[in-house]
N, C-alpha and C positions, 0 to 999 in steps of 0.2 A: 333322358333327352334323346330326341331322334337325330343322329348327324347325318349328313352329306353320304357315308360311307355306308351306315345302316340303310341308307334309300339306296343307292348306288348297286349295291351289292345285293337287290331285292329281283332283278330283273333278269330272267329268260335269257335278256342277250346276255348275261354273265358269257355262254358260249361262244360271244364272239372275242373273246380275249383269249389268250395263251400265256404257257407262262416257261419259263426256265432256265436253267444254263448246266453246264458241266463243270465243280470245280478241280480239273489236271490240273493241280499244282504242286503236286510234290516236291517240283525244282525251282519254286518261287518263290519270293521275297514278298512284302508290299503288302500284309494285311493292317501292317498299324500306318498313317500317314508318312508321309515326307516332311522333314523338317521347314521346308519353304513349298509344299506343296507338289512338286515333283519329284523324279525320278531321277538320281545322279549318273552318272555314264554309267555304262556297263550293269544297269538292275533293268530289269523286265519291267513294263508299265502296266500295272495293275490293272483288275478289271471289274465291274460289275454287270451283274443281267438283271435287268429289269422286265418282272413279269406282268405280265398287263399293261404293255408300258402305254399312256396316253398322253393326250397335249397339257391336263393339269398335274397331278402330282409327279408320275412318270417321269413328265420333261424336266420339272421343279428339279426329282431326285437325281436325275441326271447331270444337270447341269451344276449339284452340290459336287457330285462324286467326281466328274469332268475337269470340272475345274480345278481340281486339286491333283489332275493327272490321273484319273482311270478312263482308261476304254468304256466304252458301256456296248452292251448288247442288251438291243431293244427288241422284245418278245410278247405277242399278238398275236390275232388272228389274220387281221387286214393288212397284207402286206403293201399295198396303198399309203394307207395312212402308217406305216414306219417307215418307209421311205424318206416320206415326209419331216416326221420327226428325226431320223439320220439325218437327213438336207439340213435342217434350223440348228443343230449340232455341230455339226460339222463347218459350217459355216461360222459359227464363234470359237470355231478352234477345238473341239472337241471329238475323239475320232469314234466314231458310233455306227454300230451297223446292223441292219434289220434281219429276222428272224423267225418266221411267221410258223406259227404254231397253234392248235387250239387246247385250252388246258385241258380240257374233257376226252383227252386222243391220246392216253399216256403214252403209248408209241409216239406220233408224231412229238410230242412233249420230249421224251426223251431224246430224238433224234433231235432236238433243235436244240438241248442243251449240248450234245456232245458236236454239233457243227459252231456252237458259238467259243466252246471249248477251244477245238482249231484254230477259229478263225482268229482268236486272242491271244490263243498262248496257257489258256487256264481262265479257270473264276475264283476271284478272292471275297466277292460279296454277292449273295444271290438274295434280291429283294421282289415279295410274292405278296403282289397287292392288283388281284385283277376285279375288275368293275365294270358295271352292265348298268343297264336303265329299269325303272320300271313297268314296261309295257310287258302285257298279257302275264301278269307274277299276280300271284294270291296269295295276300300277308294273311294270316291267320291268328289269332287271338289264343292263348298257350290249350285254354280248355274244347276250342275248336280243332286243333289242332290233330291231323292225322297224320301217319309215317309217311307217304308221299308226299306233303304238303313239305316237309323237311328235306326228304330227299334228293333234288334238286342244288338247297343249298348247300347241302353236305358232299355232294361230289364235285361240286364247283371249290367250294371254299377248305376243306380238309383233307378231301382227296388228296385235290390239283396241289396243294401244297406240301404231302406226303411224298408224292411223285417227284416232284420235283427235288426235297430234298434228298430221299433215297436216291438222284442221281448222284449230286453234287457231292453228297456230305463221305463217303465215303475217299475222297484223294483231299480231303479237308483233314478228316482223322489224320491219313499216312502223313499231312505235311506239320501237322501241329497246327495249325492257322484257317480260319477264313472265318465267315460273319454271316448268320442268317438272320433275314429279316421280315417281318409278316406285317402285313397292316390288316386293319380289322376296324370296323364300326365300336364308337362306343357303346351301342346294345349288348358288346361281348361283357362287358364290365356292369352296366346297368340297365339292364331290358326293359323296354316297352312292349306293354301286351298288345299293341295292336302289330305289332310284329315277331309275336310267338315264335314264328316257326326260325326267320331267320335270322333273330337273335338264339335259338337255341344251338343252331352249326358255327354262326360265330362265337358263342362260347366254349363250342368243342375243337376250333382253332385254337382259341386262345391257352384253353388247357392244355391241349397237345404244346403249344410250344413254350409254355412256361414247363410243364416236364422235362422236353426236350433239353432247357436251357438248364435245367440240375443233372441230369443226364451227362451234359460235356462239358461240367467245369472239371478243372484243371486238363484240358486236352489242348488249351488253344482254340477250338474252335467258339464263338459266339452264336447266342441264339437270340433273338428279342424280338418280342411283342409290341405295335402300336396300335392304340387304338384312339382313333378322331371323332375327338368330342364335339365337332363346329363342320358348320356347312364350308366346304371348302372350295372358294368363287364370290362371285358378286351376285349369282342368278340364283338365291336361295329365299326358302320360302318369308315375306316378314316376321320379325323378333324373334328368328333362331341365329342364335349367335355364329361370327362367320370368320373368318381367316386365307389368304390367301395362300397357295401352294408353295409360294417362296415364302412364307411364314412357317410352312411346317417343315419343309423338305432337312433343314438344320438337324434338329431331332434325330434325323436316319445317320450324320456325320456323327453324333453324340454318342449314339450307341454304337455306329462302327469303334471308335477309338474310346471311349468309357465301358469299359467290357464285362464291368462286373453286374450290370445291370439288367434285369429280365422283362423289363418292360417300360413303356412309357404311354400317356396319356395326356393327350392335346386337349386342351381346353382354352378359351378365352375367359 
């Protein structure tokens, strides 16, 4: 099945997203929830960074994690449109603040996890779901299929997501705690040949972070896999099944606080 995410994640502009955060947390608390949702006097209030973050799932994941008392740090390219999304945040009570980054810039990447780092206090949850459109993108069919026709998504999608973790994951190890998170097309799980090439780097995400997630058990730290099986919106193509963002965004809370788990997969 082709989802929302497999199209999404087909497109050129992938580079106008960024992604990251820095998790300094070695002297913080907060990676499993609060018992009524917040933070008791005297505990630090948690955080997440949101990579890619946009007005659908982005905002969705934000306002799961928000609401329950984390900071978020929203991380793009378009420092415009995070502003934006900060303002609609903030404005429900939610304290969020923008970071403009391009995933494809591991410097600049890096520099905007270790500023979001500051600006919070730490990262306890670092979630890497950046998405583009598909204008001027050539899907390729696996036996058409040539090394630059991949490569593209392979540095948007497994790179930018290496990068990012080799920030964070490191004061994640020293503290015992914190949560990675990856979203992915369901192509990573069951491909479509008419999208060869970028079902092949979302399957080399998905392995990379199911690895990763045997890798660091018993450390404390979490690592998990989503991949969306449904057009995610109202604006999808007819009779592909469809779900809204605040129908998936739950999911990302699940696997924060259910931790033994390496993956999940959204389907309607």
């Amino acid at each position: 099945m082709i989802s929302a995410h497999d199209l999404e994640q087909a497109g050129e502009a992938f580079a106008a997203f960024g992604a990251g955060t820095l998790g300094k947390i070695a002297h913080r608390r907060l990676i499993h929830p609060f018992p009524n949702g917040f933070p008791s006097k005297g505990f630090t209030v948690p955080s997440i960074a949101i990579v890619g973050a946009g007005p659908g799932m982005g905002l969705a994941i934000a306002r799961t994690f928000g609401s329950r008392g984390f900071d978020v740090a929203l991380i793009a390219r378009n420092r415009d449109k995070l502003n934006d999304l900060a303002g609609r945040l903030d404005a429900e009570g939610i304290t969020a603040a923008a970071f403009p980054a391009d995933v494809l810039d591991h410097d600049a990447l890096t520099q905007a996890l270790k500023d979001a780092a500051t600006r919070l206090g730490g990262i306890d949850v670092l979630e890497y779901s950046p998405a583009g459109s598909l204008e001027s993108t050539t899907l390729t069919a696996p036996s058409e299929t040539n090394p630059s026709d991949v490569q593209w998504a392979m540095d948007f999608l497994l790179y930018g997501a290496i990068a990012a973790t080799r920030t964070v994951l490191p004061a994640m190890r020293e503290a015992g705690a914190g949560t990675l998170l990856y979203t992915n097309g369901a192509g990573s799980v069951d491909p479509t040949p008419m999208l060869g090439n970028l079902n092949a780097a979302q399957a080399a995400l998905r392995n990379w972070v199911l690895s990763l997630h045997k890798e660091l058990a018993d450390t404390g730290v979490q690592a998990a896999h989503v991949a969306i099986g449904v057009w995610v919106g109202t604006d999808g193509p007819p009779g592909v099944p469809a779900a809204s963002a605040e129908e998936v965004a739950p999911l990302y809370w699940d696997l924060h606080t259910q931790r033994d788990e390496a993956e999940r997969v959204f389907t309607v």
